[in-house]
C-alpha positions, 0 to 999 in steps of 0.5 A: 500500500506504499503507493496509497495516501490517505488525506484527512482533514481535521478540524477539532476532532480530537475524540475520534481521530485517534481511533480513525488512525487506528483503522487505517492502520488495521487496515494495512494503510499507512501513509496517512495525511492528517491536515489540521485546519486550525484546530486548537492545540488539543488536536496537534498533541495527540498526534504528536506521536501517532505514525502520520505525516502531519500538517497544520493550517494557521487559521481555520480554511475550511475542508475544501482547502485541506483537501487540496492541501493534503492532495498536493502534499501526497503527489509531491511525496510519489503518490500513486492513489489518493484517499479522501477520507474524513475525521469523524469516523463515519466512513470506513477503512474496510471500503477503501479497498473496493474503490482502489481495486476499481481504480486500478483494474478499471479504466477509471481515473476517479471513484465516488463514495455513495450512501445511496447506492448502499441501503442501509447507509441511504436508510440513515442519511438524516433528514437536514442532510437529506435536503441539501443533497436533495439540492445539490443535486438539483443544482449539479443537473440545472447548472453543472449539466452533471448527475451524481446519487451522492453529490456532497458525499467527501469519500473519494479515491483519486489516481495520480493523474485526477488529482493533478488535474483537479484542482478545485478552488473552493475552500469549504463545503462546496468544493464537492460539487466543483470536483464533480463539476471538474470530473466532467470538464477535464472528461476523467473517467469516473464511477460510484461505488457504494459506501457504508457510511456510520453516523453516531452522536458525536458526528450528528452533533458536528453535523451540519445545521441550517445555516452550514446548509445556507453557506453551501447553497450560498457558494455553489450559486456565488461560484458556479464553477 
């Protein structure tokens, strides 16, 4: 798996990530990119001894811009495959393999996490997240001219060659919808593979509220790509 980095954005996320860590590693992947996006000084103690390489913005960017951090940092060190995988524990080591076998047996340049195509993950969705990717799909047919199940879903797996070419400019929630939008513009090749997404209280409770919804629909109308 030497050829694989994992890129996790992190912002206070101190009472999981240790144990998302831990999974990777149980699951055999090592190179593992923790950027801290101006989280307090909890986050970067606790990762002070952990196997990672380890990153840190000054100030909060948002998870768009460590995402594009993360990605840059994983090419210069030889990177052949890029994980997009979050902090918070929803998503699960065990289905990063499915979507690599994909991407390297597969003429595919991109593949796409997807709560919808998995239906006990899809069952789970809550209904506040159920609206704005009800809307972001809305707007990815209307304006982007693109159809993705699961538009604002941040699990990916890109080849070295997507990740060079897709270089979104959108620093927060939005940038999801711009890399699909990009996917089609550049002509990769791309598909979507199920994904079981796990919520719990702790990631509910970080979830996303009405206004984290306003700003999403307010970037993906202010940029339109």
């Amino acid at each position: 798996m030497s050829e694989v980095y994992v890129v996790i954005p992190a912002y206070n996320e101190g009472e999981v990530i240790l144990q998302v860590i831990a999974d990777l590693h149980k699951h055999n992947y090592h190179n593992i990119i923790v950027v801290n996006d101006g989280s307090d000084n909890n986050l970067e103690k606790l990762l002070r001894n952990e196997d990672v390489i380890y990153i840190k913005h000054l100030v909060n960017r948002g998870q768009g811009a460590a995402l594009r951090t993360g990605t840059k940092l994983a090419l210069k060190l030889g990177a052949n495959y890029i994980v997009h995988f979050d902090a918070d524990g929803q998503m699960q080591s065990q289905d990063i393999c499915p979507m690599l076998e994909n991407l390297k047996h597969q003429n595919i340049d991109v593949v796409l996490g997807s709560r919808f195509l998995d239906k006990t993950s899809k069952k789970r969705i809550p209904k506040l997240r159920r609206g704005i990717l009800f809307f972001a799909k809305i707007f990815n047919r209307v304006f982007l001219r693109v159809v993705y199940t699961d538009p604002q879903n941040g699990f990916r797996v890109l080849n070295k060659n997507a990740a060079k070419v897709l270089n979104w400019k959108n620093d927060r929630m939005a940038h999801a919808s711009e890399i699909l939008y990009l996917i089609k513009k550049h002509k990769l090749q791309y598909k979507e593979e199920k994904v079981n997404i796990q919520y719990s209280k702790y990631s509910l409770k970080k979830g996303q509220s009405g206004k984290d919804a306003f700003k999403i629909v307010w970037d993906l109308f202010i940029n339109r790509f």
